[in-house]
C-alpha positions as CSV (number, residue, x, y, z in Angstrom):
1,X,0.0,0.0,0.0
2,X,1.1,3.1,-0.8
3,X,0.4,6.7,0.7
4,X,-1.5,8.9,-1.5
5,X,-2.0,12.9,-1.2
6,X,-5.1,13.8,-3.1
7,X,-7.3,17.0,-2.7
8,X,-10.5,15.8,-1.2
9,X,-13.6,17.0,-3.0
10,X,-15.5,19.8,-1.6
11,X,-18.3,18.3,0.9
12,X,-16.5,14.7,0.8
13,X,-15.2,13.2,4.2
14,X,-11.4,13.6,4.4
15,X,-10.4,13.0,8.0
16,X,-12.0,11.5,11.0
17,X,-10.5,12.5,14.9
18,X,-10.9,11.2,18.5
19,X,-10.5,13.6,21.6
20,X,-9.7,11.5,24.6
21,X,-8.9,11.5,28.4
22,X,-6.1,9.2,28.1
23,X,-3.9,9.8,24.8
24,X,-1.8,6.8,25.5
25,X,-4.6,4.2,26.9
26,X,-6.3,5.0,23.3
27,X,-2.9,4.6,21.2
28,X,-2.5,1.2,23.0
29,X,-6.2,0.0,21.9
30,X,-6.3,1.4,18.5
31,X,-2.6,0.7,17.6
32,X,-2.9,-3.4,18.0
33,X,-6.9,-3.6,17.0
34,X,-6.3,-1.5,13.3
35,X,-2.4,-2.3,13.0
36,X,-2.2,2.0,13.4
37,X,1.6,3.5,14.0
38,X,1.4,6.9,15.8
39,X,3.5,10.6,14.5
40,X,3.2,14.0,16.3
41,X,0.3,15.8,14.7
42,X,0.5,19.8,14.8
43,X,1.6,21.4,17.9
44,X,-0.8,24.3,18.7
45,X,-3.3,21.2,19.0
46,X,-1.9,20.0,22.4
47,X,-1.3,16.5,22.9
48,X,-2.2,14.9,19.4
49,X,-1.0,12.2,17.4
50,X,-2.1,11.1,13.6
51,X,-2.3,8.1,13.1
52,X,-0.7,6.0,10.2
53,X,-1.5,2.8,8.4
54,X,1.7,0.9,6.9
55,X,3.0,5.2,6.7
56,X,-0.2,6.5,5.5
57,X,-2.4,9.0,7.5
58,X,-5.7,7.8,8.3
59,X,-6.9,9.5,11.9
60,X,-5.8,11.9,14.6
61,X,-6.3,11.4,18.3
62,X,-5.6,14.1,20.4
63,X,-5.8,14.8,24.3
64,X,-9.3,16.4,25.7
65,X,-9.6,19.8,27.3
66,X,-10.6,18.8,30.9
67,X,-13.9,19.5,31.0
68,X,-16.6,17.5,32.8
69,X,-19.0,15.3,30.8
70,X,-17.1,15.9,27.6
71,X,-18.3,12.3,25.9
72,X,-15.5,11.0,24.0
73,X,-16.5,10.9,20.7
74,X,-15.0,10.3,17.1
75,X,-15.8,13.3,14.4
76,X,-15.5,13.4,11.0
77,X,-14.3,15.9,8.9
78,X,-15.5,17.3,5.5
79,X,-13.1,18.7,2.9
80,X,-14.1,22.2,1.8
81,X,-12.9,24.9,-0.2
82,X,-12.9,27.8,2.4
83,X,-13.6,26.7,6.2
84,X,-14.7,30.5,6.3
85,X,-17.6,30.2,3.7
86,X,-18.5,27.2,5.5
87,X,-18.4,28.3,8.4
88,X,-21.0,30.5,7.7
89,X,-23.0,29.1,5.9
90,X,-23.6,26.4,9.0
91,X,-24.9,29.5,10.5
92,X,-26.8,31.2,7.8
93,X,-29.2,27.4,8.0
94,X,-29.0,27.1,11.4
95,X,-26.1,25.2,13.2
96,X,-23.6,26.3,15.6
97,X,-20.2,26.9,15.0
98,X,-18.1,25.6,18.2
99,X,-14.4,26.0,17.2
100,X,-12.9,27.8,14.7
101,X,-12.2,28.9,12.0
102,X,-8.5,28.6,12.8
103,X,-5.2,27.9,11.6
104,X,-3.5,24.9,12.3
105,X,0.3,25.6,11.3
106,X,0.8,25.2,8.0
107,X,-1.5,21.7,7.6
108,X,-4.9,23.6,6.7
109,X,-7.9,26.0,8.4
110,X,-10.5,23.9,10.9
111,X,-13.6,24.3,12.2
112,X,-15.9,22.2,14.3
113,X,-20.1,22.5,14.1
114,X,-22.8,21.2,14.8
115,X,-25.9,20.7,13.1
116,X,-29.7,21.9,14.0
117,X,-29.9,18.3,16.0
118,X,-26.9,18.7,17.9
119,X,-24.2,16.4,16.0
120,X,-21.0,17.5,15.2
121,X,-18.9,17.8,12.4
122,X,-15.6,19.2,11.1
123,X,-14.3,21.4,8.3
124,X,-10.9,21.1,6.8
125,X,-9.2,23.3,4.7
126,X,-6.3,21.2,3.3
127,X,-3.0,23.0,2.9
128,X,-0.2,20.8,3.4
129,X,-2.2,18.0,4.7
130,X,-5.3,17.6,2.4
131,X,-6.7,14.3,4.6
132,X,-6.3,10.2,4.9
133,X,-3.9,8.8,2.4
134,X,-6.0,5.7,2.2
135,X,-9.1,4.7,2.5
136,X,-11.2,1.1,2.0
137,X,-7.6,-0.9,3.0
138,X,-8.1,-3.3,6.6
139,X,-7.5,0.0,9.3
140,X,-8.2,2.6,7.3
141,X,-11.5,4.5,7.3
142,X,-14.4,3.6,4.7
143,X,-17.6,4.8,5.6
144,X,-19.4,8.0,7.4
145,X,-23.2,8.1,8.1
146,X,-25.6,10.5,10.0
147,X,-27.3,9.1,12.4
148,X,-30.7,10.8,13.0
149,X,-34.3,11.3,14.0
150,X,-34.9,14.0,11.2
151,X,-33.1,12.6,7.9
152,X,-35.3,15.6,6.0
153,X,-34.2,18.2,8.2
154,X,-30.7,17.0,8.0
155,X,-30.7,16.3,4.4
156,X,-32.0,20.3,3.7
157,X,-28.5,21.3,6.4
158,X,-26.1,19.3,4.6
159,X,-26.9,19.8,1.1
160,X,-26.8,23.7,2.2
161,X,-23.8,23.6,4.3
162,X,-21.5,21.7,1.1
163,X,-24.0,23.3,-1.8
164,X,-24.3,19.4,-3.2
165,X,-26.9,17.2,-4.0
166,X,-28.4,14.8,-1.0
167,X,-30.8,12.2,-2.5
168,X,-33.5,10.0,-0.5
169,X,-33.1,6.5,-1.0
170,X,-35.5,4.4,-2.7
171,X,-38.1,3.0,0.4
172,X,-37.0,-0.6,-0.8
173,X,-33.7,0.3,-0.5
174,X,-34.2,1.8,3.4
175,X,-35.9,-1.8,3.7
176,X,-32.9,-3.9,2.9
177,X,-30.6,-1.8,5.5
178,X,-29.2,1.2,3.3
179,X,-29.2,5.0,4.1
180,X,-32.2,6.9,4.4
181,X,-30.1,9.3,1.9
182,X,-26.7,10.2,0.4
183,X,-24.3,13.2,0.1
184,X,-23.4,13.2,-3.5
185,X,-20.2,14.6,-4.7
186,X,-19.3,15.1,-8.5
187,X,-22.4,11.8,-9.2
188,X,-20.4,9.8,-6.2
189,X,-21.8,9.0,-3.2
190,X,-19.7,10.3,-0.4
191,X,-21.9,9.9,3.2
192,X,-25.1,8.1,4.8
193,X,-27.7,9.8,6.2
194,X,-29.8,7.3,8.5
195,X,-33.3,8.1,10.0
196,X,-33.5,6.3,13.7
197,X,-36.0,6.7,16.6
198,X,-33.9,4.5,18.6
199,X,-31.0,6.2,19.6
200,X,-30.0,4.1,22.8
201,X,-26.3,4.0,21.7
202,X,-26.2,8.2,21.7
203,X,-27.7,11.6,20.7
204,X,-27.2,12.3,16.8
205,X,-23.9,11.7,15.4
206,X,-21.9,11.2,12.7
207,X,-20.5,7.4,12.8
208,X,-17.6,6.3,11.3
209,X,-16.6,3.3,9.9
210,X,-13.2,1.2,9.7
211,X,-12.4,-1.6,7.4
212,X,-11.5,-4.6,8.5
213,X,-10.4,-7.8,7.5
214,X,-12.5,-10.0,10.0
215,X,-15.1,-8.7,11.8
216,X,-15.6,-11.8,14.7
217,X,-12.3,-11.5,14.8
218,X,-12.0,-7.6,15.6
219,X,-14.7,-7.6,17.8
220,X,-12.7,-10.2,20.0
221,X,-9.6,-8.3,19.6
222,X,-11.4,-5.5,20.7
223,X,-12.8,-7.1,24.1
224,X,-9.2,-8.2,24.8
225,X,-8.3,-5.1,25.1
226,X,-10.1,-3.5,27.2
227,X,-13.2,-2.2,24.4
228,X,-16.9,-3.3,24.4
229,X,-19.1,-4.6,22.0
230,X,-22.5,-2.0,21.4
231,X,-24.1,-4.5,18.0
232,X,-23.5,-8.0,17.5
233,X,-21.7,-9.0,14.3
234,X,-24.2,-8.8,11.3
235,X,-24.5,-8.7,7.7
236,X,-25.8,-6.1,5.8
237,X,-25.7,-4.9,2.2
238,X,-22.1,-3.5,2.3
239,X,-21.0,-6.6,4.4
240,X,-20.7,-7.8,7.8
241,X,-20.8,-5.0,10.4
242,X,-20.6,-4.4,14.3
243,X,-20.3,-1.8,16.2
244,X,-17.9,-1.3,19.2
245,X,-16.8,1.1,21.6
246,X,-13.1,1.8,22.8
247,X,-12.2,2.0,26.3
248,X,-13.0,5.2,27.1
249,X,-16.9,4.7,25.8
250,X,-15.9,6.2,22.1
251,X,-18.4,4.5,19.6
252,X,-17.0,3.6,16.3
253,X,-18.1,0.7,13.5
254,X,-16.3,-2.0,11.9
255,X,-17.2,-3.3,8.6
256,X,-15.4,-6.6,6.2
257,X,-16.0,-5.2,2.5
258,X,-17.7,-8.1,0.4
């Protein structure tokens, strides 16, 4: 495998990140469970790593503010052209704006938002580092999906927010397990959008997904050290899926492409 810079589309997912309590208790579960090395990410960010598949950037991981109750909480990020523009425009439809814009050295602008239900989001400006060198590979990130009680509502936001196209699935489609909609980029379908009234497993979020090569096995991996398991192992239409959380209660989904 080889490490690949490419500009991320605008309104595409480029980069997902994890604040935690305990930077090195999180590098010792994710390391072994996604075969993930770990390089000093930007300095002005505290205490945060990036983490690399076989040399390639997939993830950051960086050290929490301490402030009660913060949930710990993965957060993926959507490429755009100006984290200003976008920036506002999260604001001219309603969302909140929690960090940002800023500069972070010379790797690209950032912001953090959240939408009208309350799930964050980022925005990245790529400069010198335009996002995940790899994606789809066993460790690397695949997949991002909304998860929320007003897929309308949210479809109206995000197609705003990245000015592209959000389509509603077909209701056979829903039926057989897919997104309630998609983000479309350039024709390509670039993020889920799933309706739920059961949201035991958290408020409204964005999930992520990780590839892996054996699901039963992951999930095992995963108890050993020290995660839990929130879904069973399960097949779907884009393969067999369950969802996990790391050791410090972060939620994240693994997936073995068919």
């Amino acid at each position: 495998m080889t490490a690949v810079q490419v500009r991320v589309a605008h309104g595409s997912p480029c980069w997902v990140s994890l604040l935690v309590h305990d930077l090195e208790r999180a590098k010792a579960f994710y390391g072994p469970l996604l075969d993930w090395s770990f390089t000093p990410g930007p300095a002005e960010l505290g205490a945060y790593v990036r983490a690399t598949l076989h040399g390639a950037k997939v993830a950051g991981i960086g050290l929490a503010p301490e402030q009660p109750g913060l949930p710990t909480e993965w957060t993926t990020y959507f490429a755009v052209d100006s984290a200003d523009q976008a920036s506002a425009r999260v604001r001219d439809f309603g969302g909140t704006v929690a960090v940002g814009p800023l500069q972070s050295e010379r790797a690209g602008r950032l912001a953090v938002a959240a939408d009208l239900s309350g799930a964050f989001f980022g925005l990245w400006e790529g400069q010198e580092h335009l996002g995940w060198e790899v994606v789809g590979e066993p460790g690397a990130p695949v997949w991002s999906e909304l998860v929320t009680s007003d897929e309308p509502l949210a479809a109206t936001f995000y197609g705003s927010v990245f000015e592209r196209a959000v389509v509603a699935a077909e209701p056979s489609a829903v039926a057989r397990g897919e997104e309630d909609a998609t983000l479309l980029v350039e024709g390509h379908r670039v993020a889920g959008i799933r309706q739920t009234t059961d949201l035991r497993d958290g408020p409204p979020r964005w999930r992520i997904y990780f590839a892996v090569a054996d699901v039963d096995l992951t999930v095992r991996q995963c108890r050993e050290l020290g995660g839990a398991l929130l879904v069973a192992p399960h097949d779907t239409p884009y393969g067999r899926v369950a969802r996990l959380a790391d050791p410090e209660g972060g939620r994240f989904s693994v997936v073995a492409l068919p």
